[in-house]
N, C-alpha and C positions, 0 to 999 in steps of 0.2 A: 582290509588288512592295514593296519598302523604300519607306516613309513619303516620303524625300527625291525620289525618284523620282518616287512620285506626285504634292506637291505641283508639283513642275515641270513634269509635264505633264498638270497640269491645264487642262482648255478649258470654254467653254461650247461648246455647239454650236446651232447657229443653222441647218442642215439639218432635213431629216425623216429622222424616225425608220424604225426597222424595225416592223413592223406586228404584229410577238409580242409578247404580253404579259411584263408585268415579271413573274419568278417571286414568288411570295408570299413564299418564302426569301431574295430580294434584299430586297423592299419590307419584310420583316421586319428583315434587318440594316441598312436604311438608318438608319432609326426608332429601333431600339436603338442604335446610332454617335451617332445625335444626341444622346440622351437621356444621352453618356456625357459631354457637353461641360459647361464651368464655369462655376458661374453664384452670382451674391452669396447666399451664405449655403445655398447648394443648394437654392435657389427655385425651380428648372427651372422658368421661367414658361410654357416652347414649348408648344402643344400642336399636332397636325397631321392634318389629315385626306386621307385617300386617294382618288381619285377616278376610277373604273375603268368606272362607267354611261357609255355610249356618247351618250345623248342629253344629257347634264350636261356632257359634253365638249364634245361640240355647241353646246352651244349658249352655252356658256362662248369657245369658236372663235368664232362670231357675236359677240359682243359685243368680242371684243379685236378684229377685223379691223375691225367698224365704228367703233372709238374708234381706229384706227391712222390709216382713211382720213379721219376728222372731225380729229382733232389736224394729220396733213400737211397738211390742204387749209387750213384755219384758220392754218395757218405758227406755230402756238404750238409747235408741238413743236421747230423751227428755233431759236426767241427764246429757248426756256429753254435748250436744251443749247449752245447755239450756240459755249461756250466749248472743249467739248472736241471740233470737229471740226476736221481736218487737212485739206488740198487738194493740197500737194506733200511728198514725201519728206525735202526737207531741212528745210521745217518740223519733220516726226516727228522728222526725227533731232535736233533741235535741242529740241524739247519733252519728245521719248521720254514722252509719254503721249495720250490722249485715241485717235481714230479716223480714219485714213484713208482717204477713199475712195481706191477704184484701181480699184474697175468700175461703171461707168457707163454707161446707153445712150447710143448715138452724139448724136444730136440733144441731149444735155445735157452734154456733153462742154464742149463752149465757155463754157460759163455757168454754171461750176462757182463762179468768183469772187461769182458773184452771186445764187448761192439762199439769202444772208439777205436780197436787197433784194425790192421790189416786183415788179421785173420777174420777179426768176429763179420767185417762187414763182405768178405770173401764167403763167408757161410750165410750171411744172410739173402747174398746174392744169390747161392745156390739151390737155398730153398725156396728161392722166388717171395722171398716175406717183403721187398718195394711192390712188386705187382699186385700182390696180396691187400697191402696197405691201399694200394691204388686204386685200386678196384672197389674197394670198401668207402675211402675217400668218394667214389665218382659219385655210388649208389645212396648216398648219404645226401648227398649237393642236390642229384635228382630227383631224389624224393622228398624235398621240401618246395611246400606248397608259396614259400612267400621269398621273396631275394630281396634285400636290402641294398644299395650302392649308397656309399656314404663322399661327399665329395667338400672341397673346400673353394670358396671363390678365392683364385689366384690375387684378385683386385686386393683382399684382406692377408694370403695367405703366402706373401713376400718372403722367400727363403732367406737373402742376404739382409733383412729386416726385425725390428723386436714384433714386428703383428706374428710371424711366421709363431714363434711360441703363443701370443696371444690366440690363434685361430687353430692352433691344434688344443689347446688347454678350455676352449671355448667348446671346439667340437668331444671331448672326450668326456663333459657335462651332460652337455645332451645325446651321447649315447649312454651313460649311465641312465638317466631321467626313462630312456627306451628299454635297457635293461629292467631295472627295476619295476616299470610296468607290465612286458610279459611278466614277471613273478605274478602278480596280481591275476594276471590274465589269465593264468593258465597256458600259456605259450611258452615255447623255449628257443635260447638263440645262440649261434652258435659262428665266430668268426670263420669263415672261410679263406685259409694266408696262402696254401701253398701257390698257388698265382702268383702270388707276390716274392717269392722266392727264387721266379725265372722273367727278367724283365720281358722276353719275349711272349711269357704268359701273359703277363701282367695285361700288354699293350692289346691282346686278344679280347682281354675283357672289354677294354676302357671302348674299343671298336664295337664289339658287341653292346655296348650302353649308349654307345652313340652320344662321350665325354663330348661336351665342343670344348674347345680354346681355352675360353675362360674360364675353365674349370678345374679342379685334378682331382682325377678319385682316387680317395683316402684307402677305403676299403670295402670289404663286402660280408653280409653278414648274412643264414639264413636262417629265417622263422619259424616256425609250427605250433600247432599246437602237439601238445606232450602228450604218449601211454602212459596207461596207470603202470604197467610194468615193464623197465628196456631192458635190451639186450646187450650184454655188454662185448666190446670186440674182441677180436683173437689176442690181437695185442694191444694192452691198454695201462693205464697208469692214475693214480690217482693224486688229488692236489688240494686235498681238504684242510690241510696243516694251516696256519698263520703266524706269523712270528709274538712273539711276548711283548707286550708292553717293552719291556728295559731292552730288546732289541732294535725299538725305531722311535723310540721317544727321549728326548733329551729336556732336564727342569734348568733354568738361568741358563745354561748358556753347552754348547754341544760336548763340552767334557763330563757332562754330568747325565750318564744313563735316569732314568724315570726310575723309583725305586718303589715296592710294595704292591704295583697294580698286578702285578702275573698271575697271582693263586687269587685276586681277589674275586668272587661273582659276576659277573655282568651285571647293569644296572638292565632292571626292563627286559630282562629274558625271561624268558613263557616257556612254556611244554614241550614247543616246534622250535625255539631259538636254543635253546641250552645254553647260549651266549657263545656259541661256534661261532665262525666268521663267512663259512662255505655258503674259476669255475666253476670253467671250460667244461661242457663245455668245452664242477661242470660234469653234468650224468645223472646219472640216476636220483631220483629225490630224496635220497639219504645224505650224497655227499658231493662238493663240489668235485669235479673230475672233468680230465681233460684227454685225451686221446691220439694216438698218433693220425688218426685222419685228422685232424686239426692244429693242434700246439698251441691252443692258448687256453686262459681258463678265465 
Protein backbone atom coordinates (compact mmCIF):
# COMPACT_ATOMS: atom_id res chain seq x y z
CA UNK A 1 0.00 0.00 0.00
CA UNK A 2 1.53 3.62 -1.07
CA UNK A 3 1.94 5.81 1.91
CA UNK A 4 -0.84 8.28 0.16
CA UNK A 5 -3.18 5.56 0.10
CA UNK A 6 -2.88 4.70 3.49
CA UNK A 7 -3.05 7.82 5.12
CA UNK A 8 -6.55 8.38 3.37
CA UNK A 9 -7.89 5.49 4.44
CA UNK A 10 -7.11 5.68 7.62
CA UNK A 11 -10.01 4.97 10.38
CA UNK A 12 -10.40 4.32 13.86
CA UNK A 13 -12.53 1.63 14.40
CA UNK A 14 -14.92 1.68 17.19
CA UNK A 15 -16.39 -2.17 16.42
CA UNK A 16 -14.86 -5.32 18.03
CA UNK A 17 -12.29 -6.78 17.12
CA UNK A 18 -11.46 -10.26 15.80
CA UNK A 19 -10.55 -12.48 18.80
CA UNK A 20 -6.69 -13.65 17.28
CA UNK A 21 -4.06 -12.50 18.63
CA UNK A 22 -1.80 -9.65 17.25
CA UNK A 23 1.16 -11.52 15.62
CA UNK A 24 4.39 -10.74 17.74
CA UNK A 25 5.88 -9.68 13.99
CA UNK A 26 2.91 -6.99 13.71
CA UNK A 27 3.27 -5.75 17.53
CA UNK A 28 7.03 -5.98 16.66
CA UNK A 29 6.79 -3.52 13.54
CA UNK A 30 4.18 -1.30 15.10
CA UNK A 31 6.80 -0.30 17.87
CA UNK A 32 9.73 -0.12 15.45
CA UNK A 33 7.43 2.48 13.02
CA UNK A 34 6.98 4.40 16.02
CA UNK A 35 10.27 4.64 17.24
CA UNK A 36 11.20 5.68 13.49
CA UNK A 37 9.15 9.17 14.16
CA UNK A 38 10.81 12.71 14.88
CA UNK A 39 11.44 14.10 17.82
CA UNK A 40 13.49 17.49 19.28
CA UNK A 41 17.04 16.69 19.20
CA UNK A 42 16.30 12.70 18.80
CA UNK A 43 14.93 12.63 22.37
CA UNK A 44 12.41 9.78 21.54
CA UNK A 45 10.81 10.68 24.81
CA UNK A 46 7.81 7.53 23.85
CA UNK A 47 8.00 4.74 25.68
CA UNK A 48 5.16 1.81 25.39
CA UNK A 49 4.11 -0.90 26.82
CA UNK A 50 2.06 -4.02 25.43
CA UNK A 51 -0.63 -5.61 27.06
CA UNK A 52 -1.63 -9.06 26.11
CA UNK A 53 -2.72 -10.66 30.03
CA UNK A 54 -6.26 -11.39 29.82
CA UNK A 55 -7.19 -10.41 33.37
CA UNK A 56 -5.21 -6.67 32.84
CA UNK A 57 -7.40 -6.38 29.89
CA UNK A 58 -10.11 -7.17 32.04
CA UNK A 59 -10.14 -5.42 34.16
CA UNK A 60 -8.72 -2.27 32.41
CA UNK A 61 -12.42 -2.98 30.32
CA UNK A 62 -13.98 -2.57 33.91
CA UNK A 63 -12.66 0.39 34.73
CA UNK A 64 -13.28 2.33 31.21
CA UNK A 65 -17.09 1.00 30.88
CA UNK A 66 -17.54 2.22 34.65
CA UNK A 67 -15.99 5.70 34.06
CA UNK A 68 -18.12 5.79 30.52
CA UNK A 69 -21.35 5.07 32.46
CA UNK A 70 -20.22 7.67 35.58
CA UNK A 71 -19.20 10.52 33.02
CA UNK A 72 -22.76 10.07 30.73
CA UNK A 73 -24.97 9.89 33.68
CA UNK A 74 -23.03 12.92 35.50
CA UNK A 75 -23.83 14.76 31.67
CA UNK A 76 -20.10 16.08 32.19
CA UNK A 77 -19.08 14.30 29.32
CA UNK A 78 -22.06 16.27 27.14
CA UNK A 79 -20.75 19.88 28.82
CA UNK A 80 -17.07 19.31 27.77
CA UNK A 81 -17.47 18.05 24.35
CA UNK A 82 -20.51 19.55 23.66
CA UNK A 83 -18.93 21.74 20.88
CA UNK A 84 -18.01 19.22 18.56
CA UNK A 85 -21.44 17.32 18.31
CA UNK A 86 -23.66 17.57 15.08
CA UNK A 87 -27.63 16.74 15.06
CA UNK A 88 -28.38 17.55 11.32
CA UNK A 89 -26.54 16.92 8.07
CA UNK A 90 -26.48 20.31 6.98
CA UNK A 91 -24.98 21.52 10.13
CA UNK A 92 -21.86 18.77 9.17
CA UNK A 93 -21.92 20.07 6.04
CA UNK A 94 -21.67 23.50 6.90
CA UNK A 95 -19.08 22.84 9.87
CA UNK A 96 -17.38 19.67 8.07
CA UNK A 97 -15.91 18.77 11.44
CA UNK A 98 -16.81 17.44 14.88
CA UNK A 99 -19.55 14.23 15.03
CA UNK A 100 -22.92 13.39 13.80
CA UNK A 101 -25.21 11.50 15.24
CA UNK A 102 -27.51 9.55 12.58
CA UNK A 103 -28.28 6.34 14.94
CA UNK A 104 -30.18 6.54 17.66
CA UNK A 105 -32.75 4.64 19.59
CA UNK A 106 -36.14 5.28 18.71
CA UNK A 107 -37.45 6.81 22.03
CA UNK A 108 -34.40 9.41 21.80
CA UNK A 109 -34.98 10.27 18.53
CA UNK A 110 -37.12 13.49 19.35
CA UNK A 111 -34.87 14.84 21.92
CA UNK A 112 -32.09 14.92 20.14
CA UNK A 113 -32.10 18.90 20.37
CA UNK A 114 -32.13 18.59 24.00
CA UNK A 115 -29.47 16.19 25.42
CA UNK A 116 -27.42 19.17 26.55
CA UNK A 117 -30.36 20.36 28.69
CA UNK A 118 -31.76 18.93 31.97
CA UNK A 119 -34.45 17.36 30.51
CA UNK A 120 -32.79 15.35 27.73
CA UNK A 121 -30.04 14.04 30.14
CA UNK A 122 -33.06 13.23 32.91
CA UNK A 123 -34.47 10.87 29.97
CA UNK A 124 -31.37 9.50 29.09
CA UNK A 125 -30.77 8.53 32.69
CA UNK A 126 -34.12 6.82 32.71
CA UNK A 127 -33.66 4.80 30.05
CA UNK A 128 -30.44 3.75 31.34
CA UNK A 129 -28.74 4.78 27.79
CA UNK A 130 -24.88 5.66 30.50
CA UNK A 131 -25.20 1.88 31.43
CA UNK A 132 -25.99 1.00 28.10
CA UNK A 133 -23.12 2.84 26.72
CA UNK A 134 -21.06 1.32 29.43
CA UNK A 135 -21.55 -1.72 29.19
CA UNK A 136 -20.82 -1.70 25.38
CA UNK A 137 -17.77 0.56 26.18
CA UNK A 138 -16.53 -2.47 28.83
CA UNK A 139 -17.36 -5.41 26.20
CA UNK A 140 -15.37 -3.64 23.49
CA UNK A 141 -12.00 -2.83 25.76
CA UNK A 142 -12.44 -6.79 26.66
CA UNK A 143 -12.50 -8.06 23.60
CA UNK A 144 -9.40 -6.70 22.30
CA UNK A 145 -6.81 -8.94 21.93
CA UNK A 146 -3.72 -6.23 22.08
CA UNK A 147 -3.69 -3.07 24.76
CA UNK A 148 -1.36 -0.33 23.98
CA UNK A 149 -0.10 2.19 26.99
CA UNK A 150 1.51 4.99 25.56
CA UNK A 151 3.89 6.86 27.98
CA UNK A 152 6.32 9.90 27.89
CA UNK A 153 9.73 10.01 29.83
CA UNK A 154 9.00 12.78 32.50
CA UNK A 155 13.20 13.48 32.19
CA UNK A 156 11.99 15.06 28.29
CA UNK A 157 8.35 15.62 29.09
CA UNK A 158 8.75 18.79 31.54
CA UNK A 159 5.32 20.52 31.95
CA UNK A 160 6.56 24.04 33.07
CA UNK A 161 9.23 23.65 29.97
CA UNK A 162 9.22 24.11 25.89
CA UNK A 163 10.39 19.97 25.82
CA UNK A 164 6.75 19.46 27.30
CA UNK A 165 5.31 20.53 23.54
CA UNK A 166 8.36 19.08 22.15
CA UNK A 167 7.64 15.49 23.62
CA UNK A 168 3.90 15.50 23.11
CA UNK A 169 4.44 16.73 19.18
CA UNK A 170 7.17 13.95 19.13
CA UNK A 171 4.85 11.33 20.59
CA UNK A 172 1.74 12.11 18.51
CA UNK A 173 4.31 11.14 15.18
CA UNK A 174 4.83 8.20 16.18
CA UNK A 175 1.55 7.24 17.04
CA UNK A 176 0.51 8.26 13.74
CA UNK A 177 3.59 6.08 12.07
CA UNK A 178 1.35 3.12 14.41
CA UNK A 179 -1.84 4.33 13.08
CA UNK A 180 -1.15 4.25 9.65
CA UNK A 181 0.55 0.88 9.91
CA UNK A 182 -2.40 -1.08 11.33
CA UNK A 183 -4.13 0.43 7.98
CA UNK A 184 -1.51 -1.71 6.10
CA UNK A 185 -1.94 -4.36 8.42
CA UNK A 186 -5.23 -5.11 8.56
CA UNK A 187 -5.56 -4.05 12.19
CA UNK A 188 -7.57 -1.60 13.75
CA UNK A 189 -7.08 0.95 16.62
CA UNK A 190 -9.03 2.50 18.67
CA UNK A 191 -8.27 5.19 21.57
CA UNK A 192 -9.53 4.22 24.82
CA UNK A 193 -10.20 7.95 26.96
CA UNK A 194 -13.05 7.48 29.13
CA UNK A 195 -10.37 6.64 32.13
CA UNK A 196 -8.96 9.58 31.43
CA UNK A 197 -12.02 11.56 32.20
CA UNK A 198 -12.09 10.33 35.95
CA UNK A 199 -8.64 10.94 37.36
CA UNK A 200 -9.35 8.26 39.96
CA UNK A 201 -9.74 6.01 36.80
CA UNK A 202 -7.14 7.10 35.33
CA UNK A 203 -4.52 6.30 38.47
CA UNK A 204 -6.36 2.52 38.32
CA UNK A 205 -4.85 2.20 35.09
CA UNK A 206 -1.32 3.66 35.51
CA UNK A 207 -1.34 1.01 38.78
CA UNK A 208 -2.63 -1.56 36.71
CA UNK A 209 0.64 -0.94 34.20
CA UNK A 210 2.74 -0.75 36.90
CA UNK A 211 3.72 3.34 35.46
CA UNK A 212 7.15 3.78 37.70
CA UNK A 213 8.08 7.49 38.46
CA UNK A 214 9.74 8.41 35.80
CA UNK A 215 7.30 7.99 33.63
CA UNK A 216 3.56 9.31 32.73
CA UNK A 217 1.11 7.59 30.68
CA UNK A 218 -0.11 9.55 28.01
CA UNK A 219 -2.70 7.18 26.97
CA UNK A 220 -4.21 3.80 25.98
CA UNK A 221 -5.14 2.49 22.85
CA UNK A 222 -6.67 -0.94 21.79
CA UNK A 223 -5.77 -3.19 18.74
CA UNK A 224 -7.07 -6.01 16.64
CA UNK A 225 -7.34 -7.25 13.91
CA UNK A 226 -10.66 -6.07 11.99
CA UNK A 227 -14.28 -8.15 10.51
CA UNK A 228 -14.87 -7.94 7.04
CA UNK A 229 -18.40 -6.81 8.27
CA UNK A 230 -18.97 -4.67 11.98
CA UNK A 231 -21.56 -3.97 13.79
CA UNK A 232 -22.64 -0.79 14.41
CA UNK A 233 -23.70 0.46 18.08
CA UNK A 234 -27.04 1.46 19.48
CA UNK A 235 -25.83 4.85 19.64
CA UNK A 236 -23.39 6.02 17.35
CA UNK A 237 -22.16 8.91 15.27
CA UNK A 238 -20.23 9.40 12.31
CA UNK A 239 -16.96 11.76 11.54
CA UNK A 240 -16.04 11.17 7.89
CA UNK A 241 -16.48 15.02 7.02
CA UNK A 242 -13.07 17.19 6.69
CA UNK A 243 -13.01 20.66 6.54
CA UNK A 244 -12.16 22.48 2.77
CA UNK A 245 -8.91 23.62 1.94
CA UNK A 246 -10.09 27.63 2.35
CA UNK A 247 -11.04 26.51 5.80
CA UNK A 248 -7.42 25.75 7.39
CA UNK A 249 -5.15 27.03 4.94
CA UNK A 250 -4.03 30.50 4.77
CA UNK A 251 -1.47 31.83 1.19
CA UNK A 252 1.30 34.98 2.51
CA UNK A 253 0.08 35.50 5.37
CA UNK A 254 -3.31 34.43 7.84
CA UNK A 255 -5.71 37.17 6.35
CA UNK A 256 -5.72 35.33 3.36
CA UNK A 257 -7.92 32.05 3.07
CA UNK A 258 -6.19 29.47 0.36
CA UNK A 259 -8.47 29.91 -2.63
CA UNK A 260 -9.41 27.38 -5.73
CA UNK A 261 -8.31 23.89 -3.86
CA UNK A 262 -11.99 22.90 -2.44
CA UNK A 263 -13.71 21.46 -5.74
CA UNK A 264 -10.44 20.83 -7.12
CA UNK A 265 -9.49 16.68 -7.42
CA UNK A 266 -7.16 15.22 -5.20
CA UNK A 267 -3.72 14.57 -6.53
CA UNK A 268 -3.02 10.59 -6.31
CA UNK A 269 -6.49 9.42 -5.49
CA UNK A 270 -7.22 5.78 -6.67
CA UNK A 271 -10.54 3.84 -6.56
CA UNK A 272 -10.24 3.27 -2.59
CA UNK A 273 -9.13 6.92 -1.86
CA UNK A 274 -11.68 9.01 -3.75
CA UNK A 275 -9.46 11.81 -2.18
CA UNK A 276 -11.76 11.60 1.08
CA UNK A 277 -9.70 12.33 4.20
CA UNK A 278 -11.63 9.31 6.59
CA UNK A 279 -11.52 8.21 12.55
CA UNK A 280 -12.42 7.10 15.42
CA UNK A 281 -12.56 4.92 15.69
CA UNK A 282 -13.33 5.46 12.72
CA UNK A 283 -15.69 2.24 12.02
CA UNK A 284 -16.58 0.49 9.46
CA UNK A 285 -14.40 0.32 6.21
CA UNK A 286 -16.51 2.73 4.31
CA UNK A 287 -16.11 5.70 6.67
CA UNK A 288 -14.21 7.12 9.33
CA UNK A 289 -16.45 6.92 12.58
CA UNK A 290 -16.24 7.38 16.03
CA UNK A 291 -18.54 6.25 18.68
CA UNK A 292 -19.81 7.00 22.04
CA UNK A 293 -17.80 3.98 23.65
CA UNK A 294 -14.89 6.04 22.72
CA UNK A 295 -15.01 9.92 21.46
CA UNK A 296 -12.19 10.19 19.35
CA UNK A 297 -11.62 9.56 15.77
Amino acid sequence: MELIEAIRRRRTTNGAFLPDPVSEEHQRLLVELAGRAPSQLNSQPWRFVLVEERDTIDRIADISGSAMTTTMSRGTFFERYRPYFRFSQAEMDERRDGMLFDKLPKPLRPFTNQVFTKRGQFLMNALRVPQTLGEENRKLVAGSPLLLGVMLDRAEYRKEARNAFYSVFSMGAAMENIWLATTELGLGIQFVSFPMEIEESWNQVEQLLEVPPELELMAVYRIGYTPPERRRPAIDWVSNERKRPSQYVFRGTCATPQQGWDDQPVVGSGPTGQGTAGQGTAGPSTMDRTTTTDGTT
